[in-house]
C-alpha positions in Angstrom: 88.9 137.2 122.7 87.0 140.1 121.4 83.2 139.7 121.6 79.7 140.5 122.8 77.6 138.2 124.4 74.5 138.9 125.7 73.1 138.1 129.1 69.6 137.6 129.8 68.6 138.1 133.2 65.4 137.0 135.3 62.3 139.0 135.3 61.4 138.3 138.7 63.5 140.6 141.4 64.0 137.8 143.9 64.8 134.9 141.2 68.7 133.7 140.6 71.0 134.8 138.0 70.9 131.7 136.0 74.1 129.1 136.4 76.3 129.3 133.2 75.8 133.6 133.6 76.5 133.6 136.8 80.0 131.4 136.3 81.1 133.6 133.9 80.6 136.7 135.7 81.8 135.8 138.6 85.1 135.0 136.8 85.6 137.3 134.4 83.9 140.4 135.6 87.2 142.2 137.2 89.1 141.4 134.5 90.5 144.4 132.5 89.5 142.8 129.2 86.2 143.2 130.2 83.7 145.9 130.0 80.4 145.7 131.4 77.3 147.2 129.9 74.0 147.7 132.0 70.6 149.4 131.3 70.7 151.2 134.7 73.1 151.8 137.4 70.7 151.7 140.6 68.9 148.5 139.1 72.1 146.4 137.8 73.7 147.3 141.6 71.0 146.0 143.5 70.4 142.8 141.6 74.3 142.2 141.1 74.5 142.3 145.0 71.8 139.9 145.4 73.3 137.0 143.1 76.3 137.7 145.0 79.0 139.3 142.7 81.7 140.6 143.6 81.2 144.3 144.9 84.4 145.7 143.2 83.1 145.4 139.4 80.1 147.5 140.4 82.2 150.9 139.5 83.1 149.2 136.4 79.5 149.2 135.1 79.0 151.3 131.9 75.2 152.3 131.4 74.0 151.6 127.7 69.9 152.6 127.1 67.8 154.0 124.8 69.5 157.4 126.8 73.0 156.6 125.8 72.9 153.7 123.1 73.9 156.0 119.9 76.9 157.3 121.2 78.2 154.5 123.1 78.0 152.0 120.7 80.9 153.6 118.4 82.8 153.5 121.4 82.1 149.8 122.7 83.1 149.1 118.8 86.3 150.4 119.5 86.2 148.1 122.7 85.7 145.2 120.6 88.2 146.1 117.9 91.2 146.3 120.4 90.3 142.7 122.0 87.8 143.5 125.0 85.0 141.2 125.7 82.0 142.9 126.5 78.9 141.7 128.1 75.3 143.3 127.6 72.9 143.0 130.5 69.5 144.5 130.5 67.5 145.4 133.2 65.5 142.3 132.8 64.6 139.9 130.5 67.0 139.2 126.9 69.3 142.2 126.0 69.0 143.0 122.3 65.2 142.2 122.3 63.1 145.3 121.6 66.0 147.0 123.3 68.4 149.2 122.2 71.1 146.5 122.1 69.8 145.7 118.6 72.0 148.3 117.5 75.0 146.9 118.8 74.6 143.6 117.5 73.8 144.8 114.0 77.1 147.0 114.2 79.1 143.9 115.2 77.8 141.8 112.4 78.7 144.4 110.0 82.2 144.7 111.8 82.5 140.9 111.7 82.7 140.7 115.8 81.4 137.6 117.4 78.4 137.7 119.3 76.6 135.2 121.6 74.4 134.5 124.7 74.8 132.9 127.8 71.8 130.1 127.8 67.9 131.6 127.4 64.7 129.2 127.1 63.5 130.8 124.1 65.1 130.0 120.8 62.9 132.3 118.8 63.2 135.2 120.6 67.2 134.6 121.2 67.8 133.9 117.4 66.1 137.5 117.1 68.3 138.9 119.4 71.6 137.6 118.2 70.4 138.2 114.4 70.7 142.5 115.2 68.0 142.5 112.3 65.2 144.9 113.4 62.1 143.7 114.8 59.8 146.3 116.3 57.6 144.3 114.3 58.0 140.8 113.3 56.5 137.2 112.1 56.9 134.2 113.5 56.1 131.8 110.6 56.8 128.2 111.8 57.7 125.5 110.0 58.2 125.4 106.6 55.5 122.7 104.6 57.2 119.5 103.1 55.2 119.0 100.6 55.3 121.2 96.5 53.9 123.1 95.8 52.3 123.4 98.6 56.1 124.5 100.1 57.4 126.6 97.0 53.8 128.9 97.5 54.8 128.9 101.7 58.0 130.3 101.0 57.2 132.8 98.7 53.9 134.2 100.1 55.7 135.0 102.8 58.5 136.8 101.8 56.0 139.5 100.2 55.8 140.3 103.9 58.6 143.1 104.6 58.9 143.1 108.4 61.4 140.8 109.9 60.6 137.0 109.8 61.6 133.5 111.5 61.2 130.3 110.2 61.6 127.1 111.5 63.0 124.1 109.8 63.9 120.3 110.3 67.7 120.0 110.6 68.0 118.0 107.5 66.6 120.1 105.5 69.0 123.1 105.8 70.5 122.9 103.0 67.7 122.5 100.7 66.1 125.9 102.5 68.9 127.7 102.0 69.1 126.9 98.2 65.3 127.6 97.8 66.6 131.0 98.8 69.3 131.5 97.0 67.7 130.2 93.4 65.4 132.8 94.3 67.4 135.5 94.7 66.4 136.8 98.1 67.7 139.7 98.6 67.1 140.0 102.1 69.8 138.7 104.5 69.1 135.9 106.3 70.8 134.6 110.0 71.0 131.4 110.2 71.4 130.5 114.4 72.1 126.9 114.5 72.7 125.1 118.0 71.6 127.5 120.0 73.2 127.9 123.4 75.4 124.7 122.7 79.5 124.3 122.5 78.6 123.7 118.7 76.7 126.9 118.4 77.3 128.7 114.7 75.6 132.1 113.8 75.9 133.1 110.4 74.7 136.3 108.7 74.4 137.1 105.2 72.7 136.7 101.9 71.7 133.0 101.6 74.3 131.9 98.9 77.1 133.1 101.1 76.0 131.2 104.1 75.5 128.1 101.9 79.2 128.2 100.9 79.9 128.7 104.6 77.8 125.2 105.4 80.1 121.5 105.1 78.8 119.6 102.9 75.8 117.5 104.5 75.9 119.4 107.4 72.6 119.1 109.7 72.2 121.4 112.7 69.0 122.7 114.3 68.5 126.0 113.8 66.3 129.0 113.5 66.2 131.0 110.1 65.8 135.1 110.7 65.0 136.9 108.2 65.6 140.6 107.6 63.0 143.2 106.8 62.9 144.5 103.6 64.6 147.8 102.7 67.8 147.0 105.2 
């Protein structure tokens, strides 16, 4: 199943690969349909040793950094085209998050290639990761008022802010967000990361009208709402 899936990894050097990572590794990571990405070599051997993986995949590893990142991704796009799986590890911490992995995700958006995450804490910095968007910069907004016109004047103030964005919503208003959007001709694209880390996750990225006619009718999800900077 061809895919990238990110896999965050613990900032402390003696703490555990978390469970749900560490399954899938473990069972997947000698498989030829696999390809491994890490940030460094001497780094991703010592800490794949110590959450006790198998030894073998080590000479798999493929290093992808700020170093390597714009040659290799053409070539991990061809990867993913022909039906690998790949999985991005950083060094530490969420791969794709003020990393160079952004790049990869954005080109496997635009190439229409799944991408996911084995489970992180953190919904707003994951929904910025798996969104590809750039975010060197960005604005965490919170929730969106209920209440007009007090909401209306929300939601346009700040979208005269260019850099990247995320918004948070209750998961029954969705749909109405997303038509606010769309009846306002954003012409930003949006991703739209709803159930996060579940079985039901669904990531959608595009301009808001086409994710609306992606959405069942009534459907209610949590999510977080990215929102792309201006000029992209």
């Amino acid at each position: 199943m061809s895919e990238l899936v990110l896999i965050p990894t613990p900032i402390a050097e003696d703490t555990p690969l978390e469970p749900v990572a560490l399954a899938l590794l473990r069972d997947q990571c000698l498989s030829l349909d696999v390809l491994l990405l890490v940030e460094e070599h001497k780094v991703a051997r010592g800490r794949w040793l110590k959450w006790g993986l198998q030894r073998e995949a080590i000479e798999r590893f493929v290093l992808y950094n700020e170093h390597t990142a714009e040659k290799m991704k053409v070539q991990v796009l061809k990867e993913l085209k022909s039906g690998k799986r790949v999985f991005l590890l950083s060094d530490c911490g969420l791969p794709a998050f003020c990393d160079p992995g952004q790049d990869l995700v954005d080109l496997c958006h635009r190439n229409r290639i799944k991408v996911t995450a084995t489970p992180f804490p953190n919904s707003i910095a994951l929904a910025i990761a798996l969104s590809g968007f750039s975010h060197t910069r960005f604005n965490f907004c919170g929730f969106v008022p209920v209440k007009m016109p007090e909401r209306e004047q929300w939601i346009w103030n700040e979208l005269k802010n260019s850099e990247t964005q995320v918004w948070m919503e209750t998961p029954y208003r969705l749909r109405k967000l997303l038509e606010e959007l769309a009846s306002g001709h954003l012409k930003r694209e949006i991703f739209l990361g709803m159930d996060l880390g579940s079985p039901s996750e669904k990531l959608l990225r595009g301009k808001a009208e086409a994710i609306l006619g992606q959405l069942a009718e009534g459907e209610k999800r949590e999510f977080v709402l990215v929102i792309a900077p201006a000029g992209t």
